[in-house]
C-alpha positions as semicolon CSV with decimal commas, in nm:
position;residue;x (nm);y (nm);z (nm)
1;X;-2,277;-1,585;0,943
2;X;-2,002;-1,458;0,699
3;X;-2,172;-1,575;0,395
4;X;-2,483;-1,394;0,496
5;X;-2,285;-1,094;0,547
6;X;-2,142;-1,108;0,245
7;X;-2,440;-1,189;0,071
8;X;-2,621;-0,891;0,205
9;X;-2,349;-0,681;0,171
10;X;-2,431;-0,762;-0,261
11;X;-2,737;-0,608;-0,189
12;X;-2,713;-0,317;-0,014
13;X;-2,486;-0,010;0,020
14;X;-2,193;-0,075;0,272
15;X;-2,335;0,148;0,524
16;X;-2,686;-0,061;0,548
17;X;-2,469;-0,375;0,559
18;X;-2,470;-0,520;0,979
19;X;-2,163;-0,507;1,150
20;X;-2,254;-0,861;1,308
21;X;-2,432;-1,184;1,172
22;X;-2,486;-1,436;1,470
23;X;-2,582;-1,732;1,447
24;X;-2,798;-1,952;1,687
25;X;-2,995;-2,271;1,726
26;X;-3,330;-2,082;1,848
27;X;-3,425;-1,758;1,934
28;X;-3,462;-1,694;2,337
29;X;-3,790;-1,616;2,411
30;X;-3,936;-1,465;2,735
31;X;-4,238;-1,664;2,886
32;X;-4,526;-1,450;2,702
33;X;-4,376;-1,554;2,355
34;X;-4,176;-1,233;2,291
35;X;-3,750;-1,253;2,173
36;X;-3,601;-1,171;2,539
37;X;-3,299;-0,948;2,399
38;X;-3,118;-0,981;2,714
39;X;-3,080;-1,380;2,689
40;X;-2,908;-1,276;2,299
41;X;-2,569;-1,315;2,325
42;X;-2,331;-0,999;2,259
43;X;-2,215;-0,998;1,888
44;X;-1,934;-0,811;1,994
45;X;-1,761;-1,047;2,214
46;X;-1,740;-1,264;1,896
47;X;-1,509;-1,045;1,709
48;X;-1,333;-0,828;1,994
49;X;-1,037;-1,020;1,987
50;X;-0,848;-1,156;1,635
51;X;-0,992;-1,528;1,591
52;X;-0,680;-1,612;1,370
53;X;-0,887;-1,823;1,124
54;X;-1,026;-1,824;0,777
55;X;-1,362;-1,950;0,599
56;X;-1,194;-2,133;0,317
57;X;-0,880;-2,058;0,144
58;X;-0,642;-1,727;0,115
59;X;-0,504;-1,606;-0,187
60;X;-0,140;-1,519;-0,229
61;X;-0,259;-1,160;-0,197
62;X;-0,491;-1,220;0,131
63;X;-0,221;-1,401;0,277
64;X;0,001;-1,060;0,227
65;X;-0,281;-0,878;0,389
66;X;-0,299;-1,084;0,658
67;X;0,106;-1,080;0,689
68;X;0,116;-0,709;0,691
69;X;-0,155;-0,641;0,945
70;X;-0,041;-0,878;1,121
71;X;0,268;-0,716;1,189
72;X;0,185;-0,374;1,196
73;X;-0,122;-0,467;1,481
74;X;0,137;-0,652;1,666
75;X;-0,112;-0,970;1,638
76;X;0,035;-1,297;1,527
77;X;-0,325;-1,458;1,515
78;X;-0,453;-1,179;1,341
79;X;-0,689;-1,364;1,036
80;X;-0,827;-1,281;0,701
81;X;-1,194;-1,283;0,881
82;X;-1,147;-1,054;1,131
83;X;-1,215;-0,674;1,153
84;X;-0,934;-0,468;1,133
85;X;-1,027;-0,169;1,347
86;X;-1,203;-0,382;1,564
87;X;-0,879;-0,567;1,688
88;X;-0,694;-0,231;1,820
89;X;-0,667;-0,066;1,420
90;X;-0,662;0,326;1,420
91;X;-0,610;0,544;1,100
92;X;-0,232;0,522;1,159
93;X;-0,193;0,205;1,148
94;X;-0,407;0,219;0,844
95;X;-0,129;0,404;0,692
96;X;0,108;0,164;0,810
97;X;-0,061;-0,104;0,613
98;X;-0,069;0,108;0,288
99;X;0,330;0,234;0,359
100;X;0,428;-0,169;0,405
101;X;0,220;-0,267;0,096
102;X;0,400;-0,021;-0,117
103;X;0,742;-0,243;-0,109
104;X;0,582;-0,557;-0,299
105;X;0,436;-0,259;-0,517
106;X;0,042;-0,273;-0,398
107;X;-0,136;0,030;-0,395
108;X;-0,414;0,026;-0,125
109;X;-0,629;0,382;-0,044
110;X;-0,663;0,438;0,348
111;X;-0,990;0,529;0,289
112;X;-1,052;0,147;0,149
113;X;-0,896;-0,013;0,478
114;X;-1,238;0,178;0,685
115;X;-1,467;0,091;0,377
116;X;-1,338;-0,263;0,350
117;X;-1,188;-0,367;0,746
118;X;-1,161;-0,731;0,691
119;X;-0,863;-0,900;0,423
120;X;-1,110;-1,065;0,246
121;X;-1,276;-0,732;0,160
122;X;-1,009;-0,513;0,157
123;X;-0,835;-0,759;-0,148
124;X;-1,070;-0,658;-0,354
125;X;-0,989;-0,276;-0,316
126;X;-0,579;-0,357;-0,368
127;X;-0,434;-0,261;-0,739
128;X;-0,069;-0,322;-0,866
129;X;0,137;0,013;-0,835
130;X;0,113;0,105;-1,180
131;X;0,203;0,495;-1,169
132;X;0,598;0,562;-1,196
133;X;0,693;0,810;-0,888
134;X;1,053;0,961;-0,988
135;X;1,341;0,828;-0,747
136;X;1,534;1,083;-0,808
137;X;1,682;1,333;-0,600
138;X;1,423;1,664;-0,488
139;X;1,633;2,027;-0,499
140;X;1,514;2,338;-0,487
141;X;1,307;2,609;-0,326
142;X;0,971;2,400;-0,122
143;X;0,671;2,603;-0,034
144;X;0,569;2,564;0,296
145;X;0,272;2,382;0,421
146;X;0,015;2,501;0,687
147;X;0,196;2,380;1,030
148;X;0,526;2,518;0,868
149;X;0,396;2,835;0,802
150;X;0,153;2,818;1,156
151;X;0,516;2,727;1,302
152;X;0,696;3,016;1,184
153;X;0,410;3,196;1,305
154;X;0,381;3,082;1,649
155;X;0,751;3,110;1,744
156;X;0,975;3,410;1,727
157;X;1,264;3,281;1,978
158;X;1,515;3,036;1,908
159;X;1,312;2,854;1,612
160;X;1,638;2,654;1,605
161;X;1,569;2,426;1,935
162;X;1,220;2,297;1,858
163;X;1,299;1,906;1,762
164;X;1,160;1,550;1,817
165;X;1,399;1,255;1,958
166;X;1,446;0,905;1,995
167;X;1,650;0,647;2,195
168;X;1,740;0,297;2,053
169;X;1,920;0,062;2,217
170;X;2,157;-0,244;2,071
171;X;2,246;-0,479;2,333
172;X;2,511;-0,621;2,065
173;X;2,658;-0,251;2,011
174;X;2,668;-0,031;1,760
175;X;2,939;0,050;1,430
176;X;2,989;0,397;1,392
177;X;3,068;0,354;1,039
178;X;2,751;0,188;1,022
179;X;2,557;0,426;1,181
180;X;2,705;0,737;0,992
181;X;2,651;0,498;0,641
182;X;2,310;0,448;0,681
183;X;2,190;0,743;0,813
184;X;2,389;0,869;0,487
185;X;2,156;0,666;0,237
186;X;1,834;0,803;0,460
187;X;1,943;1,130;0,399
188;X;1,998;1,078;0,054
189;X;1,663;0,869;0,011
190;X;1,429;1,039;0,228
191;X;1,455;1,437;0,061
192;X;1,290;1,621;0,340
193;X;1,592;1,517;0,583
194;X;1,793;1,771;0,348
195;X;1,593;2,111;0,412
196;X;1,743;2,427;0,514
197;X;1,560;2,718;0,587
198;X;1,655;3,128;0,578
199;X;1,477;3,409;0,523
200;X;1,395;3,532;0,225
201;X;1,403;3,916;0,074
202;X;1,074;4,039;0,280
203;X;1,135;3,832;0,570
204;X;0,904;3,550;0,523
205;X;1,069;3,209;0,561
206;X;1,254;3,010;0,284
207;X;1,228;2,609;0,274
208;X;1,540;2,462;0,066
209;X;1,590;2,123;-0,046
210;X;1,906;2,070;-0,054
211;X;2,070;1,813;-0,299
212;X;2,282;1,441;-0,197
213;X;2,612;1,629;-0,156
214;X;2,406;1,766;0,162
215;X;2,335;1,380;0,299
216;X;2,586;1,347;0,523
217;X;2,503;1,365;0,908
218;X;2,654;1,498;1,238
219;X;2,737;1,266;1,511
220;X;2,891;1,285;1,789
221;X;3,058;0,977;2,005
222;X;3,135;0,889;2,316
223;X;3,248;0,610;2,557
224;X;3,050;0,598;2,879
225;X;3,267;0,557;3,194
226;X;2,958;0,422;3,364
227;X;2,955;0,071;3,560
228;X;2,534;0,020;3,525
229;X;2,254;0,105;3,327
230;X;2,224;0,455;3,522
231;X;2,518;0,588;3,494
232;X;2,537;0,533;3,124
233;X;2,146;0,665;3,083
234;X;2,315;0,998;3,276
235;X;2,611;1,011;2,980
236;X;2,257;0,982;2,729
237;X;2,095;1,304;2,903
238;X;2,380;1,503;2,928
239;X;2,467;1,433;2,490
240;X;2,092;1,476;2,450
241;X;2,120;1,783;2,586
242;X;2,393;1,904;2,408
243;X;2,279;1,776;2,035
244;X;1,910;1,961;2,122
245;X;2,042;2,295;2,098
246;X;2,320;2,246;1,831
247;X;2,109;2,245;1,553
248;X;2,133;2,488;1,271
249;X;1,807;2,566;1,056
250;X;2,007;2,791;0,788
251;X;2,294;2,535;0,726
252;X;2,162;2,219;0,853
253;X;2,222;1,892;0,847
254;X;1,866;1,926;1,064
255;X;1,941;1,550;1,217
256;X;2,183;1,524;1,498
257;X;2,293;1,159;1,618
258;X;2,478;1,070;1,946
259;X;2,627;0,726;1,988
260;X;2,690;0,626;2,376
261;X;2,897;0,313;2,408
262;X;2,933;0,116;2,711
263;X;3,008;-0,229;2,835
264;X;2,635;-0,327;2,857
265;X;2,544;-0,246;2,473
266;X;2,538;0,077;2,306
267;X;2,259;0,371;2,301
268;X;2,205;0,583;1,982
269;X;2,015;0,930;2,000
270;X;1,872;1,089;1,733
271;X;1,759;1,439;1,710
272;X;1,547;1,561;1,451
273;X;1,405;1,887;1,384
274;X;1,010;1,910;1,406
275;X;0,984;2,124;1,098
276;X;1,081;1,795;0,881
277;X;0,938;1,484;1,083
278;X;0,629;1,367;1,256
279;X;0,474;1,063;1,439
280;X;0,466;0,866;1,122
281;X;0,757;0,956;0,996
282;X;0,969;0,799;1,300
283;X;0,807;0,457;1,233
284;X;0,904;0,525;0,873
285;X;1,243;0,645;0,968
286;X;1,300;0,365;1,244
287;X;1,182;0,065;1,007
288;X;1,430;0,227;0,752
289;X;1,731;0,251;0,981
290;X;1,701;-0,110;1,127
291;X;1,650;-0,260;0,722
292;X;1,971;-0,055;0,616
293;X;2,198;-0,150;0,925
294;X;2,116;-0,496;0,891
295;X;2,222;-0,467;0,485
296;X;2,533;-0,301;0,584
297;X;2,636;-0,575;0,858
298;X;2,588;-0,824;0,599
299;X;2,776;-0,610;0,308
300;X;2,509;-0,565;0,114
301;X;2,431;-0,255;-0,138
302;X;2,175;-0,036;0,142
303;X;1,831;-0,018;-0,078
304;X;1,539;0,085;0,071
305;X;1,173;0,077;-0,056
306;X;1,055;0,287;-0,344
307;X;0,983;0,644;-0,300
308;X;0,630;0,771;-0,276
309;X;0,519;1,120;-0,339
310;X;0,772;1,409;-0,252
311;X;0,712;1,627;0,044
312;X;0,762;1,911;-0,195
313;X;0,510;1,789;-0,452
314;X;0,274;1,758;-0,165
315;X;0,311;2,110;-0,095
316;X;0,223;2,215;-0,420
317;X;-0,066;2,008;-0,412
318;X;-0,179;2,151;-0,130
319;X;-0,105;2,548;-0,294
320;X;-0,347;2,419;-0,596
321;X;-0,607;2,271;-0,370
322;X;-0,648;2,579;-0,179
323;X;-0,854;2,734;-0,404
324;X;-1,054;2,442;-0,505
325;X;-1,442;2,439;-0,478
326;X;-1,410;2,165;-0,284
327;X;-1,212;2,313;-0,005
328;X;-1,369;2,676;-0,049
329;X;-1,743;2,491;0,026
330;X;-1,573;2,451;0,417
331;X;-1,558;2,799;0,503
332;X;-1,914;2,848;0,638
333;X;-1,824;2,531;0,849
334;X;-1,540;2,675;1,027
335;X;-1,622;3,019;1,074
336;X;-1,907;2,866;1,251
337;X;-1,692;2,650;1,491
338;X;-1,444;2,991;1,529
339;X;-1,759;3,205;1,611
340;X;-1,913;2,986;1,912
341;X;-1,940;3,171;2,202
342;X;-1,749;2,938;2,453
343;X;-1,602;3,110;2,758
344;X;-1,216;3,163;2,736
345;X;-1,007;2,902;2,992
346;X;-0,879;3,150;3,281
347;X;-0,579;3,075;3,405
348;X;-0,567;3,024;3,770
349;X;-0,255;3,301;3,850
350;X;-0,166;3,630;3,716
351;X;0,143;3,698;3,495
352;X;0,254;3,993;3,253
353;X;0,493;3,792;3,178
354;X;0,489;3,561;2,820
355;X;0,440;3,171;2,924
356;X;0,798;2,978;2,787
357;X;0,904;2,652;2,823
358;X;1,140;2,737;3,090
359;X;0,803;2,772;3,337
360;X;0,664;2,403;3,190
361;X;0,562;2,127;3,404
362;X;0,373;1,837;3,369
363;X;0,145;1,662;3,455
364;X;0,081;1,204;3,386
365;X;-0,241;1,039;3,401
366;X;-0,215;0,632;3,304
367;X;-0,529;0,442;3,219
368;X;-0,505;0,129;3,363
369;X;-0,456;-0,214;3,172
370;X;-0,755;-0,376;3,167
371;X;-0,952;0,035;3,048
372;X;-0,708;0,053;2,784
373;X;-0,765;-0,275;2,630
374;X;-1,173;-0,194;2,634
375;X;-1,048;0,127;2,513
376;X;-0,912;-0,066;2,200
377;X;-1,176;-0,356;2,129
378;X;-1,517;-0,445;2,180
379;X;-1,630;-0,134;2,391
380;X;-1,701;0,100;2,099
381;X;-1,995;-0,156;1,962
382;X;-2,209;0,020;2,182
383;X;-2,256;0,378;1,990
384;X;-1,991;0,266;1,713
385;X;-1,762;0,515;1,745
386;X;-1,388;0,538;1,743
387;X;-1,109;0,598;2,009
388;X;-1,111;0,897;1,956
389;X;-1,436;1,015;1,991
390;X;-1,409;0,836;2,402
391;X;-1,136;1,052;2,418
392;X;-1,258;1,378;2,323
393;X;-1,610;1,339;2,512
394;X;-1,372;1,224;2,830
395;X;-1,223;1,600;2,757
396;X;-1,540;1,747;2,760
397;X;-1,643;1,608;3,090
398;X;-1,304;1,655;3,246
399;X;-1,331;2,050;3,198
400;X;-1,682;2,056;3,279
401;X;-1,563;1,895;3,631
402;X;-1,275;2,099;3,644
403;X;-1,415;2,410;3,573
404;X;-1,764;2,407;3,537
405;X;-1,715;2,459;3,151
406;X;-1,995;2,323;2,945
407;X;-1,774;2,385;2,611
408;X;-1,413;2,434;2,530
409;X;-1,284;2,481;2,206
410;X;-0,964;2,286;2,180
411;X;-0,690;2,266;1,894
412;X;-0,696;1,898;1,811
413;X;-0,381;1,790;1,633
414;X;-0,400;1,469;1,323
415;X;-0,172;1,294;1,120
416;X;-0,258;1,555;0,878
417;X;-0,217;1,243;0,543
418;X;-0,547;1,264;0,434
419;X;-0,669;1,125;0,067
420;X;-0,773;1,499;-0,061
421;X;-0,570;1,466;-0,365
422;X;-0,638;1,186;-0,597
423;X;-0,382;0,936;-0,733
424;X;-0,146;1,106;-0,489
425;X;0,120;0,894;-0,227
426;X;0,282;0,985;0,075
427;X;0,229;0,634;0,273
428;X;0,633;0,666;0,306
429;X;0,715;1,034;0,268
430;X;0,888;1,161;0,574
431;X;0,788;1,525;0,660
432;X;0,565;1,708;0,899
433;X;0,230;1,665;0,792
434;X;0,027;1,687;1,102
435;X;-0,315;1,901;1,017
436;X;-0,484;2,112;1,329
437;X;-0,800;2,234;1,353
438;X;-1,015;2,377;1,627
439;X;-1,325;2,148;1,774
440;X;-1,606;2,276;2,008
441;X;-1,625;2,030;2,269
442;X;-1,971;2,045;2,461
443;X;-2,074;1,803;2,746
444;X;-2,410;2,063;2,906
445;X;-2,442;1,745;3,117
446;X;-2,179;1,570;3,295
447;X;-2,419;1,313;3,446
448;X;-2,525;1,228;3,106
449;X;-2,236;0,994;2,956
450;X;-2,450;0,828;2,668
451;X;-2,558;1,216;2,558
452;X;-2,203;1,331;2,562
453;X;-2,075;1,026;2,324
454;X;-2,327;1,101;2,105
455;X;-2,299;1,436;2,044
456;X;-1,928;1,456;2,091
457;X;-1,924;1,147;1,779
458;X;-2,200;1,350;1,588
459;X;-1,967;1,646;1,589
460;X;-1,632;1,508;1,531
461;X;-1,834;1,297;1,175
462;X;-1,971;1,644;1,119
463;X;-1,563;1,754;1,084
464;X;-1,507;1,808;0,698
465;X;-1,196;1,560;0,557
466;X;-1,050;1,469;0,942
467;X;-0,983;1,833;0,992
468;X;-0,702;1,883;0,680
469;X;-0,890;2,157;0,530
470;X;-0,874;2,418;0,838
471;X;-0,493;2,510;0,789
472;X;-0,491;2,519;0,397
473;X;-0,813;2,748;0,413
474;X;-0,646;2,983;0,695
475;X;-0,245;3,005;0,573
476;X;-0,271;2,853;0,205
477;X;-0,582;2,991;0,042
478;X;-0,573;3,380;-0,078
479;X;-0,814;3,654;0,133
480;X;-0,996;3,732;-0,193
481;X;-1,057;3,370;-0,252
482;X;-1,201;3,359;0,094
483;X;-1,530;3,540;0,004
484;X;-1,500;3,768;0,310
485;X;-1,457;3,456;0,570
486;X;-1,140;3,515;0,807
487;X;-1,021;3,252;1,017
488;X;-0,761;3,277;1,291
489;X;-0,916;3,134;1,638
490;X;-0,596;2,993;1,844
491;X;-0,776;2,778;2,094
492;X;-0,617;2,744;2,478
493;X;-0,562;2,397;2,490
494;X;-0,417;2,162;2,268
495;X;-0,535;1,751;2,235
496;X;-0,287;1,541;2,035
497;X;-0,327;1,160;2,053
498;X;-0,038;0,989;1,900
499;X;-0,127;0,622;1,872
500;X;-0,021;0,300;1,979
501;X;0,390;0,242;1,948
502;X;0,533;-0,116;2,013
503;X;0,652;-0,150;2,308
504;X;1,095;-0,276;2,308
505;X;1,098;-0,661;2,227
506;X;1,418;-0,803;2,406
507;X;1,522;-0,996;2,162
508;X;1,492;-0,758;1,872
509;X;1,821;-0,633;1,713
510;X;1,778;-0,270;1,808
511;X;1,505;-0,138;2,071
512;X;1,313;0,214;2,089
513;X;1,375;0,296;2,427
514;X;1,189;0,620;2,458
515;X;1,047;0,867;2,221
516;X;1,018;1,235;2,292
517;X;0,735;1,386;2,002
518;X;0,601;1,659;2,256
519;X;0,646;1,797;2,570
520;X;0,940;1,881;2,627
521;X;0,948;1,788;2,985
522;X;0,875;1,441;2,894
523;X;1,165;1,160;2,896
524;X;1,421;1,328;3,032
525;X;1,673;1,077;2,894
526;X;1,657;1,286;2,589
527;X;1,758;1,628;2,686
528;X;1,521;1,965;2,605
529;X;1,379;1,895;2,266
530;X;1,239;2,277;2,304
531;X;1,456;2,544;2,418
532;X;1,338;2,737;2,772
533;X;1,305;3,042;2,588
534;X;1,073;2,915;2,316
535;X;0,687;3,042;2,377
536;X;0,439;2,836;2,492
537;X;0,177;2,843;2,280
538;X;-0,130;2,708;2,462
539;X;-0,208;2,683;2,834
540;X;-0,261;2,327;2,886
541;X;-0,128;2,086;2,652
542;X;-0,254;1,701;2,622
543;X;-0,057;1,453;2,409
544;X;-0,161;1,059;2,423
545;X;-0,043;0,759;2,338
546;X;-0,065;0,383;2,414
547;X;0,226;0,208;2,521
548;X;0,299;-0,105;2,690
549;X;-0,030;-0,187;2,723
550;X;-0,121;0,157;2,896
551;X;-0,285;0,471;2,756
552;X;-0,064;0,739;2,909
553;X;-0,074;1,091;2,867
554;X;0,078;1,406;2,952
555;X;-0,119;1,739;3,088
556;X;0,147;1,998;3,003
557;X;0,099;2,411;3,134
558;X;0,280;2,667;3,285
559;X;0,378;2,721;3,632
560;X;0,350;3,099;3,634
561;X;-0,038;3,003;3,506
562;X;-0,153;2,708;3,712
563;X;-0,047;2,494;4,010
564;X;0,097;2,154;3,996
565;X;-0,204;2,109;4,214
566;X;-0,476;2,228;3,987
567;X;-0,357;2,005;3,693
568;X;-0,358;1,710;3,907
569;X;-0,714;1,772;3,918
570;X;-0,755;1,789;3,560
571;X;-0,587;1,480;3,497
572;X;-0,824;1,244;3,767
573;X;-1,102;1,403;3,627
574;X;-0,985;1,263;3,252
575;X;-0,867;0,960;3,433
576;X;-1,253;0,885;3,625
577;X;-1,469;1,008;3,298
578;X;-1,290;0,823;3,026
579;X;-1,302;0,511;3,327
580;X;-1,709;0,594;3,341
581;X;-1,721;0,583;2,939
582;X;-1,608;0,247;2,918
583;X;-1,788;0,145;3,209
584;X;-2,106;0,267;3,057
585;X;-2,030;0,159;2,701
586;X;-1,933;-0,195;2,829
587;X;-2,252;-0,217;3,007
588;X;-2,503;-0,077;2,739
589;X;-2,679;-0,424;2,641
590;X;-2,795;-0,297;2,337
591;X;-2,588;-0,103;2,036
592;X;-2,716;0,239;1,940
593;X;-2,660;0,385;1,599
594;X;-2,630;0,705;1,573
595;X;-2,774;0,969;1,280
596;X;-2,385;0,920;1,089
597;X;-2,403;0,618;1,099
598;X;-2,643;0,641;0,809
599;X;-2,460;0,957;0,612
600;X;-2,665;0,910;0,266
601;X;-2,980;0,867;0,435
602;X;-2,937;1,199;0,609
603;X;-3,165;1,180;0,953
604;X;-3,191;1,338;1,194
605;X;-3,132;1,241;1,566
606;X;-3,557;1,191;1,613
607;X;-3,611;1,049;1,276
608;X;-3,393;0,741;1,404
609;X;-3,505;0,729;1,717
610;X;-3,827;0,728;1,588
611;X;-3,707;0,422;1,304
612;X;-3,555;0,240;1,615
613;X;-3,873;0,270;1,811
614;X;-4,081;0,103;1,509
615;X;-3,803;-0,180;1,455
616;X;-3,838;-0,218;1,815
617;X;-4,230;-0,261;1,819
618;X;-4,174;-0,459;1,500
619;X;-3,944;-0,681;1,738
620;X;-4,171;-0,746;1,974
């Protein structure tokens, strides 16, 4: 079945190629003659799960492939044959794969791990790192990118106390020396950990990068007088706490670490300022931290892997692409999205008052097990579509449940590392890159699931470059070179799924206890990452993410604008529709393609069905 695959695949474009090649003795027929489809067994059962093997020998660079995804999927039987996305791959760990490649100096595009999902394709797409990036050390003045400047625009109080956090844990204990050494070379190595900010002469905010003599860190240590696990997790909370709000934006350093030692192993916090760090960069950071402490135990010279693009060059980029033709052919697809008429999402009690943090609860909704693990495999063969396009018609259906809404625009939040620039790499620049964007979410049928998939998949593929081009357009490109478009919608609620994260192996050298990259009423362990008085910016706020085998995630509002009650609701609606997807997309006997599926051929929703119709007639 490969071969035939791959032979076909000579022949026609990649998006004619099948997705499955089956093969069987005889065809099952039903007793007039005709191929009884039911009887065929389910091509996706076949490659839903990593099968570990190979047709025929791997290359020194397939077996690299299959080492890397292998250990960024978390799959030990992962195998040059099977289908990268179709094993649990998103786009982040897509940029995982590029990021790890980058040390034995391979250059892979992101956009060739979707083109080409298997290792034996995807060798073909991999080219030695030819282009010199400099090493050396970024200073100076850095413009600021679109969810800088949306920050800065969002937030008037305490802009100081709006950070990220993480927890690791070292059963064998911790140096300080170490700790303080190696954070010292990521400083040094990674420039964006440098930044100051101020304001310049008419008020508008001023990104500095400062130089190495800035690379030290803060850190602060203490011995827990705890006896168990609790009492020293109480010591955590109550540093947390205190390293949250000590940060200083106009002198930095912007990372604060906090070492808790007890008798049972040692805890490390680390505190990081959003402006400078996002989802990827913690796995970036982490990876980085647990190479250079393990140099430094065994005396060795801290190096870490090469460089790639600066966050500051990316920046510039991004000031240059802003006027492109390119980007500037967008604008009649946004203002579009901005100018839908979908009713504004009341809130359920009446304040004067502006929402802050101080008033935040949330709300958890986990997905069990067995859902998630559909979520992840063979349950998007039915309409091929991605995670998140289950996600975001779920969405859709939970408000229209919740509220009788048949749209919502929402403010959907990406990894924002998008290849819009050519020959440009940032697989292991640590910044905050995350692009946002606004998406009109429709579901005029609740009792419909297969209609709401399809159009909420038709008009995510319909999204121009994953969404990137929304911010440059509205805070990087000039009004004049805007041809009389303005764009400035701020929808209600906010949908940010982060991704899978590994869950702690025990016996792994240092453990990631909890992460904190939201909410800041989420894992309490690590203190406020947002201070009380900060605004709240939307009134309900959904983040995501998969961990320990469970898609979890976290309704956040405002208790002067809804109940605890109320949001419950919101969250078992989510829970039962994205539980009725999969139920209906598991059961859906036969795969339906949808108009992008076919891109270049440009149909339209009745020209397929009308193709399908005649292959079906042709069938019989």
């Amino acid at each position: 079945p490969d071969e035939v695959l791959r032979h076909v695949g000579r022949a026609l474009p990649h998006f004619m190629v099948p997705k499955f090649a089956v093969q069987l003795e005889q065809m099952p027929l039903t007793p007039n003659g005709k191929i009884d489809r039911k009887a065929l067994p389910d091509p996706a059962e076949a490659v839903a799960r990593p099968t570990g093997g190979a047709d025929g020998p791997l290359s020194e660079l397939e077996q690299r492939l299959v080492e890397v995804c292998s250990e960024v999927l978390g799959l030990p039987d992962f195998g040059a044959d099977d289908h990268f996305f179709r094993v649990g791959g998103d786009s982040i760990h897509a940029i995982q794969v590029a990021a790890r490649l980058q040390k034995y100096r391979l250059l892979l595009d992101i956009r060739d791990i979707f083109r080409f999902p298997t290792v034996r394709e995807m060798a073909g797409a991999v080219q030695q790192s030819l282009r010199i990036i400099d090493q050396g050390p970024v200073v100076g003045e850095v413009l600021l990118t679109p969810v800088q400047r949306w920050f800065f625009e969002q937030f008037v109080t305490d802009r100081h106390h709006h950070n990220q956090a993480a927890l690791i844990y070292a059963r064998e204990g911790l140096s300080e020396a170490r700790v303080r050494q190696v954070f010292g070379r990521l400083a040094e190595h990674h420039d964006a950990l440098r930044m100051t900010y101020r304001e310049s002469g008419d008020g508008a905010a001023l990104q500095v990068n400062e130089g190495p003599e800035a690379a030290g860190c803060a850190m602060t240590t203490i011995r827990s007088a705890g006896t168990d696990a609790e009492a020293a997790l109480a010591d955590v909370t109550a540093l947390a706490d205190r390293l949250q709000a000590s940060i200083s934006l106009e002198s930095g350093p912007l990372v604060q670490l906090g070492l808790v030692q007890t008798g049972q192993g040692d805890y490390l916090i680390l505190c990081i300022h959003h402006l400078v760090i996002d989802g990827i960069s913690w796995r970036i950071l982490l990876e980085d931290f647990e190479s250079g402490y393990g140099q430094a135990e065994r005396g060795e010279p801290i190096v870490f892997p090469d460089k790639t693009d600066s966050y500051r060059d990316w920046a510039e980029r991004l000031q240059t692409y802003s006027t492109s033709e390119s980007l500037l052919s967008q604008l009649p697809y946004w203002a579009e999205v901005e100018s839908l008429p979908y009713a504004e999402l009341a809130p359920d009690l009446e304040t004067a008052e502006t929402p802050r943090y101080q008033d935040a609860g949330i709300v958890y909704m986990e997905l069990d097990p067995a859902y998630t693990e559909q979520l992840l495999g063979g349950v998007h063969q039915a309409y091929h579509t991605e995670i998140n396009d289950l996600l975001c018609a779920a969405l859709a259906m939970a408000f229209k449940r919740w509220r009788g809404l048949d749209g919502i625009l929402v403010n959907v939040e990406g990894h924002g590392r998008e290849s819009i620039i050519e020959q440009f790499n940032i697989n292991r620049t640590i910044g905050w890159f995350t692009s946002q964007f606004p998406v009109a979410l429709a579901a005029t049928d609740a009792d419909d699931p297969a209609g709401t998939i399809v159009a909420t998949k038709e008009m995510l593929r319909r999204i121009p470059d994953r969404g990137i081009g929304y911010g440059i357009l509205r805070y990087l490109t000039p009004p004049e070179a805007r041809e009389g478009y303005e764009l400035g919608v701020d929808p209600q609620v906010n949908f940010n799924y982060l991704g899978q994260f590994e869950s702690p192996s025990e016996d792994r050298r240092f453990q990631v206890k909890a992460m904190k990259l939201g909410d800041p009423k989420s894992v309490m362990e690590l203190g406020r990452t947002l201070s009380d008085r900060m605004e709240m910016p939307v009134k309900i706020n959904i983040e995501g993410e998969i961990r320990d085998g469970r898609l979890t995630l976290g309704f956040g509002y405002n208790r002067k604008q809804y109940t605890e009650a109320a949001v419950k609701e919101l969250a078992e609606h989510y829970r039962r529709e994205l539980s009725r997807l999969i139920d209906h997309c598991a059961g859906t006997e036969t795969a339906r393609h949808t108009p992008s599926d076919f891109r270049h051929a440009e149909l339209t929703g009745d020209e397929l069905d009308e193709l399908q119709s005649l292959v079906d007639a042709i069938e019989e």
